[in-house]
Wavefront OBJ file of the C-alpha trace (Angstrom):
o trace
v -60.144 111.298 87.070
v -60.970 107.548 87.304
v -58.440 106.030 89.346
v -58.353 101.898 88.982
v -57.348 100.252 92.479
v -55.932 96.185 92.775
v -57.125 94.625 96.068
v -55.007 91.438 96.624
v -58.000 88.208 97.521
v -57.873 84.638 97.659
v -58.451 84.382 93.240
v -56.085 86.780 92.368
v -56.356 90.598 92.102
v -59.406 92.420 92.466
v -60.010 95.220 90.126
v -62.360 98.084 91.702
v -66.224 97.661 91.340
v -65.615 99.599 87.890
v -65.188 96.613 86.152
v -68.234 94.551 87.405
v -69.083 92.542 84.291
v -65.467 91.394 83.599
v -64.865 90.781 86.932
v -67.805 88.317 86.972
v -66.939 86.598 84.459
v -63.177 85.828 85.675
v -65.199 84.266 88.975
v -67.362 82.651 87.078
v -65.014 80.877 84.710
v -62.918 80.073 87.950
v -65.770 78.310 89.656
v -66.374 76.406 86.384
v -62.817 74.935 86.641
v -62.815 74.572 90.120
v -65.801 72.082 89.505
v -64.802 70.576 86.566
v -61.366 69.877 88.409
v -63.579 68.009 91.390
v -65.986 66.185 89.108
v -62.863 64.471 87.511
v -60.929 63.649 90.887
v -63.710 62.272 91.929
v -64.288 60.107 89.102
v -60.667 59.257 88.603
v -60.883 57.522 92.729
v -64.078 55.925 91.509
v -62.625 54.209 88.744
v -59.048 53.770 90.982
v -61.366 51.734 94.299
v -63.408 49.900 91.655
v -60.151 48.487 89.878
v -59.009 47.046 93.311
v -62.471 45.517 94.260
v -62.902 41.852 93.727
v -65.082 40.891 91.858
v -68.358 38.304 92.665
v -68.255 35.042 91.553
v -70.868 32.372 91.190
v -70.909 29.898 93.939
v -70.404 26.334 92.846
v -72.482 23.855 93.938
v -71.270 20.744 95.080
v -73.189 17.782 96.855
v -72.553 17.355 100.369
v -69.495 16.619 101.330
v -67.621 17.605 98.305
v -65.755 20.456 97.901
v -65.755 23.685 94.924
v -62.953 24.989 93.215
v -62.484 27.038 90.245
v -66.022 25.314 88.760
v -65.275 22.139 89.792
v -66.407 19.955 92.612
v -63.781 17.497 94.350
v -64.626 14.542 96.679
v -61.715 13.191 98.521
v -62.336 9.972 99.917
v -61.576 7.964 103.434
v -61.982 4.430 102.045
v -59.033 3.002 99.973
v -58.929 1.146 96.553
v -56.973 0.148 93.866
v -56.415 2.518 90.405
v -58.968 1.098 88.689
v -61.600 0.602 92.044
v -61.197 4.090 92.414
v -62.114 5.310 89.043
v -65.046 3.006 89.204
v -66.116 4.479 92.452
v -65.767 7.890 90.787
v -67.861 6.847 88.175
v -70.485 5.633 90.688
v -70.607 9.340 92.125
v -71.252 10.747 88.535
v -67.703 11.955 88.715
v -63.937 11.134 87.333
v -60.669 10.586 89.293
v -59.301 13.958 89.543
v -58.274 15.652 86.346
v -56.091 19.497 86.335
v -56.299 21.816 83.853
v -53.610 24.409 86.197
v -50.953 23.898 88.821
v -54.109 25.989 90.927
v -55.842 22.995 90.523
v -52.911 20.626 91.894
v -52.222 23.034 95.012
v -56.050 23.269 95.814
v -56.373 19.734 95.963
v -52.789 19.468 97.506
v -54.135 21.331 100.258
v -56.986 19.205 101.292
v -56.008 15.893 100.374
v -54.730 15.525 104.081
v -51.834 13.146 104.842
v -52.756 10.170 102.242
v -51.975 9.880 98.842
v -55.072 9.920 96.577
v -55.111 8.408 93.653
v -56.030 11.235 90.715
v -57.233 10.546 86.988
v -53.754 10.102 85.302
v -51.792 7.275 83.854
v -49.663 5.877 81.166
v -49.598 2.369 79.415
v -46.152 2.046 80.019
v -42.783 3.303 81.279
v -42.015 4.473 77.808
v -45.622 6.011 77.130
v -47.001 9.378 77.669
v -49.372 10.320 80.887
v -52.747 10.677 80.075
v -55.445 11.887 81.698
v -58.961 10.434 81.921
v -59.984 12.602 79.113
v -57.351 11.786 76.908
v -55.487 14.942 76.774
v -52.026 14.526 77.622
v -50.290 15.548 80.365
v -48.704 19.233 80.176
v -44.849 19.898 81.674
v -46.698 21.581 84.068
v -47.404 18.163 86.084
v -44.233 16.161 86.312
v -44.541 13.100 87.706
v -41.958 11.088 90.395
v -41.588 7.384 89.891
v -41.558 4.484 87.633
v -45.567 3.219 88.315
v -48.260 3.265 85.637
v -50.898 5.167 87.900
v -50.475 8.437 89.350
v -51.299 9.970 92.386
v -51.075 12.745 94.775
v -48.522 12.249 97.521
v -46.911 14.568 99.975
v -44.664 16.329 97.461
v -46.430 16.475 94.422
v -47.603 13.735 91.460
v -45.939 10.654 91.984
v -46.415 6.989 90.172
v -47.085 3.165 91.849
v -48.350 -0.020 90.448
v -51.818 0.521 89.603
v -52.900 -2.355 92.664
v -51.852 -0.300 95.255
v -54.854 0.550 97.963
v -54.774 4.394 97.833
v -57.462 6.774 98.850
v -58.769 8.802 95.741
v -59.924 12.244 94.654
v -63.030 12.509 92.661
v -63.697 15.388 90.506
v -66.847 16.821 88.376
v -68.011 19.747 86.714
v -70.316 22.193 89.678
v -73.939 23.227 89.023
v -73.722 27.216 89.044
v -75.518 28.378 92.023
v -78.176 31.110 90.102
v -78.059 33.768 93.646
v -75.244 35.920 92.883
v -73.506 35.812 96.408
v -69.776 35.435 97.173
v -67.779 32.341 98.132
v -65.228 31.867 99.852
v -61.676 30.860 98.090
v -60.042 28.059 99.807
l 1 2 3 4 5 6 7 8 9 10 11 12 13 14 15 16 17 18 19 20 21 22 23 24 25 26 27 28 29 30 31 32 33 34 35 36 37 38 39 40 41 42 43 44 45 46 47 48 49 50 51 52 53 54 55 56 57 58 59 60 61 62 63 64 65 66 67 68 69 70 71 72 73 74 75 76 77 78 79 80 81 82 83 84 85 86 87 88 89 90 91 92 93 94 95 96 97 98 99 100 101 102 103 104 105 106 107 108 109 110 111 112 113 114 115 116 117 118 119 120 121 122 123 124 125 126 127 128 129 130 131 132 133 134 135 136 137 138 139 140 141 142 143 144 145 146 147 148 149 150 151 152 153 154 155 156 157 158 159 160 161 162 163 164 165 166 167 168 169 170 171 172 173 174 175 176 177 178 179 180 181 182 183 184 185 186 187 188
């Protein structure tokens, strides 16, 4: 009389050598899924570090003394000028008094502007006009501006206005040259 035994293992129940073939196959098919199952961790914490990486940028490329941000290059200067002197000076450089596209723009240059007010690329014709920047667009609600003055410019709190004679410092800004080695840069 064939008597089938069950021996208790770490897959299950073992049937007695008698059934070899379907035994096999029961291992078999568990390896299978065992590997499958590790092939697809793995690859869902592959996809999970990448997410969090950051990503490489291009460096900008600034001249000396200027500084990159976002694709742009800013000079911040020691020498002080009038509204229209500064743009002029800008101009000189290749360059434009400051214009923002984002309140990241603002903040960066808020940063590094130091303890002077620069003049930056915005202004209005009069107290009743719009602000417009140097390229003509107007000024978003983003940027409000303190003060009464016809020229903008960065002071310790935010945008604020003056006459347009007033001897500020200025910020400069221009478009960077895209550095062609892929390296990183440093945010600022």
């Amino acid at each position: 009389m064939d008597e089938m035994r069950a021996y208790p293992t770490f897959w299950g129940t073992e049937r007695s050598r008698r059934e070899g073939p379907s035994h096999r196959a029961c291992i078999t098919f568990q390896l299978t899924l065992a590997a499958v199952f590790t092939v697809l961790l793995i690859t869902a914490v592959a996809f999970a570090v990448q997410a969090f990486q950051p990503h490489p940028q291009l460096c900008a490329q600034c001249p000396f003394d200027w500084v990159g941000f976002r694709g742009k290059c800013y000079y911040f200067s020691e020498d002080e000028s009038n509204w229209t002197s500064s743009q002029n000076n800008c101009s000189a450089l290749g360059a434009s008094l400051a214009v923002f596209d984002s309140t990241e723009d603002l903040s960066f240059t808020m940063r590094h502007k130091g303890s002077s007010p620069h003049w930056v690329g915005l202004s209005r014709e009069g107290e009743e006009h719009p602000w417009k920047w140097m390229n003509h667009s107007p000024s978003s609600h983003l940027f409000q501006v303190q003060g009464d003055g016809l020229c903008a410019y960065l002071g310790d709190f935010g945008l604020s206005s003056s006459h347009c004679s007033a001897h500020r410092n200025w910020v400069c800004t221009k478009p960077a040259l895209q550095n062609p080695r892929k390296n990183f840069c440093i945010s600022t």
